[in-house]
N, C-alpha and C positions, 0 to 999 in steps of 0.2 A: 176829685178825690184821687191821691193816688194809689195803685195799684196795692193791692195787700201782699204780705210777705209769704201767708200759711194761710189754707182755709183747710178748716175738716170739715168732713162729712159722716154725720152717725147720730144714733139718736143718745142722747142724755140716759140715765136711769137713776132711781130712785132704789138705792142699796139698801136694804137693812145687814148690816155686820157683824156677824159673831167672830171677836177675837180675841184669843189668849183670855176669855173669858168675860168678857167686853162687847155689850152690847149698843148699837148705837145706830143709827140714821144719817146717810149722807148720801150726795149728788154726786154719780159716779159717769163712768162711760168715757169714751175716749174723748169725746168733744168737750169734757171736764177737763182730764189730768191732762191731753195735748196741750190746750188751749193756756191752760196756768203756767205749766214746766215752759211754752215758749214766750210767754212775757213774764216771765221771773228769769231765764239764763239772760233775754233781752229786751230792755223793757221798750227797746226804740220799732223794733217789729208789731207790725199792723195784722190782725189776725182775725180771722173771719169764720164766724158757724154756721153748718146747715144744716137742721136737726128738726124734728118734728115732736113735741111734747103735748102733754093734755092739760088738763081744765086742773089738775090735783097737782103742776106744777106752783111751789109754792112762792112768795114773792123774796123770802129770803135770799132762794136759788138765784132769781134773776137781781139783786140784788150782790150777790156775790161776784157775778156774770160781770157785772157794772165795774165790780169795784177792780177785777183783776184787768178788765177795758177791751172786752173784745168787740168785734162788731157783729152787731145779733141780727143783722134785713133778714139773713136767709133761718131762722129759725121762725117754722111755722106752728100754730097751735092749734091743736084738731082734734075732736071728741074727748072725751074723760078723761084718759087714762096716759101717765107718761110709762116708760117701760119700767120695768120695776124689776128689782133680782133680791133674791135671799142668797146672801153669801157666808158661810160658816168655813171655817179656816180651820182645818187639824194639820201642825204639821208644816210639811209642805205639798198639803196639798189639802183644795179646798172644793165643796159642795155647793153646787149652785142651782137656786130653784127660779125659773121665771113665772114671776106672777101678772104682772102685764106687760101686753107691748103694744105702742105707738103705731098709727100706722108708717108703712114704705118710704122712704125719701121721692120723690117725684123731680124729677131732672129740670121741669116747669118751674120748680120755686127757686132754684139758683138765682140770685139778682146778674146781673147780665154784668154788671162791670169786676162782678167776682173774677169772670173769665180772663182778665186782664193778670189773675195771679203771679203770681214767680213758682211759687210750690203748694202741690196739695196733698191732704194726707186722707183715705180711707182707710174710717176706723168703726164698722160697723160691730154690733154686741151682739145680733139675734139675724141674719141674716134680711136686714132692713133695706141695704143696697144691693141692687140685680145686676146682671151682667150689663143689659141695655144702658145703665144710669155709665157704667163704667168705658164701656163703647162710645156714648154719646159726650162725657168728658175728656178720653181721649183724643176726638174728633175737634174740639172745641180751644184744647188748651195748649201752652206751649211748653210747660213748666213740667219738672218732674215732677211724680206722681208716687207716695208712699202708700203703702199697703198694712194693714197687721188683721193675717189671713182670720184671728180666731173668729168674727164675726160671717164669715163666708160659709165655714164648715160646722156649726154650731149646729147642733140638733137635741129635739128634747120630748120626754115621754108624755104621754098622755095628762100626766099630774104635774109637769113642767117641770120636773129636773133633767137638768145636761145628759145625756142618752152617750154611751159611751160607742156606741156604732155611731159610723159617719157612714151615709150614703156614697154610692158610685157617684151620683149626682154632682152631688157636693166636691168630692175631689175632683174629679173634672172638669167644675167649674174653675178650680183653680187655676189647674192648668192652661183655660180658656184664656182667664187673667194673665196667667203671664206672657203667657203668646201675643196676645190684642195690645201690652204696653210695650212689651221688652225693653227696649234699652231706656226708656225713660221711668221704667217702675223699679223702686226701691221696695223690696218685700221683708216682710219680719214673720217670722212663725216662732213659740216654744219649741224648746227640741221636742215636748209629748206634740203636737201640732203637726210636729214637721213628719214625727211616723205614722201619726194617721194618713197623710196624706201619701206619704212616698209610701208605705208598709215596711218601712227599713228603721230600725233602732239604736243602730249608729250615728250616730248625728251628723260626722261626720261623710258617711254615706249619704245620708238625708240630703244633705247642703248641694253636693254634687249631685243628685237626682234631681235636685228644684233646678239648678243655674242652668240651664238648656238653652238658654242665650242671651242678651247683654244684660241684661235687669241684674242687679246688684242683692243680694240674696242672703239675710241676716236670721241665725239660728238663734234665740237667745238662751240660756241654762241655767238661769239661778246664779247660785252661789261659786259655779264652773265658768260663769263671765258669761262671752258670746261667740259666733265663729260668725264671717262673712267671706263673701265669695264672689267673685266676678268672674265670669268665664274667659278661660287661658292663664290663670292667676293660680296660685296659693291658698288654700286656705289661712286667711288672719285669726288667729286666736284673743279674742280680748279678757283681759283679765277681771272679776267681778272686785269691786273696792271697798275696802274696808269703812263700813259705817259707825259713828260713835255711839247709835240705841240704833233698833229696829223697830218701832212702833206700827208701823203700818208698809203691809206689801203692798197692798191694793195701788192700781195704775202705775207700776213700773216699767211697763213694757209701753204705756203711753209714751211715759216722759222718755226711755231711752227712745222714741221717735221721733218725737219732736225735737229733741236737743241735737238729735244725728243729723236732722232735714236742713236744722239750721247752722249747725256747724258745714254742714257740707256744701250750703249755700252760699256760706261766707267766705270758704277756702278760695284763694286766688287757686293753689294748686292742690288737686281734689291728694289726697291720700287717707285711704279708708280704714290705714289703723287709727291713726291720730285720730279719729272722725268718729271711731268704735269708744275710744280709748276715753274721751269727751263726754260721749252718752252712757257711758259705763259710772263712769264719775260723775253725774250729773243724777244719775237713778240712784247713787247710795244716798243721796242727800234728804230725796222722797222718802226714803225707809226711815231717815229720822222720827218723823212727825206725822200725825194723824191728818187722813185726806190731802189735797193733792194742791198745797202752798208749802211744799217743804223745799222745792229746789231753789236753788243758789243762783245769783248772777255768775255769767261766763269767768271774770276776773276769780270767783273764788272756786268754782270747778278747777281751773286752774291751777289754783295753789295745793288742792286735794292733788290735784296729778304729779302732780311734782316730789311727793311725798312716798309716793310708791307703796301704800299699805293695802296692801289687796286681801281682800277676803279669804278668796281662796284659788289656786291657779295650777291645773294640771296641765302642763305641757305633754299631753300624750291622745295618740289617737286611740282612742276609746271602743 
């Protein structure tokens, strides 16, 4: 078998969605919206999950699983319950309650030839993955290594909604992460993300508080695009793009990951606006359509970029 392209790691979840009035049931999580957004920009990438789900996972899910063609050795199933979230949307900004979770990833269930990857992405939703699983894959693999911190710092109250305090812990933890990959971790936070951690609400400040050494360091902002950062570099401003309907937010910040990991694995020569500019265009496409088969093959992200209709794009540091 050969080596796979992209493996995530994180558990699945089981959304209920309140939107724009709209209620509805779907299979969320990053091991979802990754997994699709990189066999729909290309469908010739071999893509792998490591995920742990329960007895309430339904067959349609893995049925879905099937049909977008990932490889599923490393998802394990264990006790009842897969993770679950209540997700209610006002706005831009949305209310999340966790109703169950799965248990931990355990670093033992990885299939061994996963290791052989090119690139991986940690996309945990409820702090599923530990520091240890991240040490122990660093140790292990040769590929860069994607991050998208929300599932790191996530905390939540007695009744299981998102707790707007973040522990010292937690930010710390991050820290740890980016120290233990550096130059081979590609990190993504929200800009709200990016000030819980840093305590700075300039985004821009944010961005430069995270890069503290080589790991490649991705703000993302809505509808203001995204900034990235490389240390001794510029901040790149990317622009957010004009989409024809908005139907659904949900896994945007997947899909600009995985379309970024994989543009930026294809480049002969790495340049990380082109690379922003890709995943930027690539995520308006997701906001078309409900749940997470709305992106586009590479060829027509393409033709979106060429077109220059941006959303919306403030050139100013904020």
């Amino acid at each position: 078998m050969k080596p796979l392209d992209l493996v995530f790691f994180g558990h699945f979840s089981i959304d209920r969605i309140s939107y724009k009035g709209e209620d509805r049931v779907a299979l969320g999580g990053g091991v979802t919206y990754g997994p699709s957004t990189a066999k729909a920009f290309d469908s010739r990438k071999e893509i792998g999950i490591v995920s742990v789900i329960g007895n309430d996972f339904k067959p349609e899910y893995n049925e879905l699983l099937k049909e977008i063609g990932v490889d599923l050795r490393g998802v394990r199933q264990l006790g009842s319950s897969t993770t679950s979230f209540t997700l209610n949307y006002n706005g831009n900004r949305r209310n999340i309650c966790l109703r169950a979770k799965a248990p931990d990833l355990e670093f033992s269930q990885v299939p061994k030839d996963y290791f052989s990857g090119k690139t991986f992405m940690l996309s945990p939703i409820c702090n599923e993955i530990h520091f240890e699983f991240v040490r122990l894959l660093n140790a292990r693999v040769e590929g860069i290594i994607g991050l998208d911190v929300q599932g790191f710092i996530r905390s939540f109250d007695s009744e299981g909604y998102l707790s707007e305090r973040n522990s010292q812990e937690s930010i710390d933890l991050v820290y740890r992460i980016i120290d233990e990959l550096d130059e081979r971790l590609i990190f993504k936070a929200s800009v709200y993300e990016a000030e819980i951690i840093t305590g700075k609400s300039n985004p821009f400040k944010s961005i430069d508080e995270l890069c503290r050494n080589d790991a490649i360091i991705i703000i993302t902002r809505g509808e203001k695009g995204s900034l990235i950062l490389q240390k001794n570099h510029k901040v790149i401003e990317i622009p957010a793009f004009q989409p024809n309907q908005i139907q659904d937010e949900t896994g945007a910040g997947d899909a600009y990951m995985a379309s970024f990991l994989l543009e930026y694995r294809n480049s002969e020569k790495i340049d990380l606006k082109h690379t922003g500019i890709v995943a930027s265009a690539a995520v308006s496409f997701l906001l078309e359509e409900k749940g997470p088969r709305g992106v586009k093959p590479r060829k027509t992200v393409y033709k979106r970029i060429k077109k220059k209709k941006y959303l919306k794009f403030q050139n100013d540091n904020e």
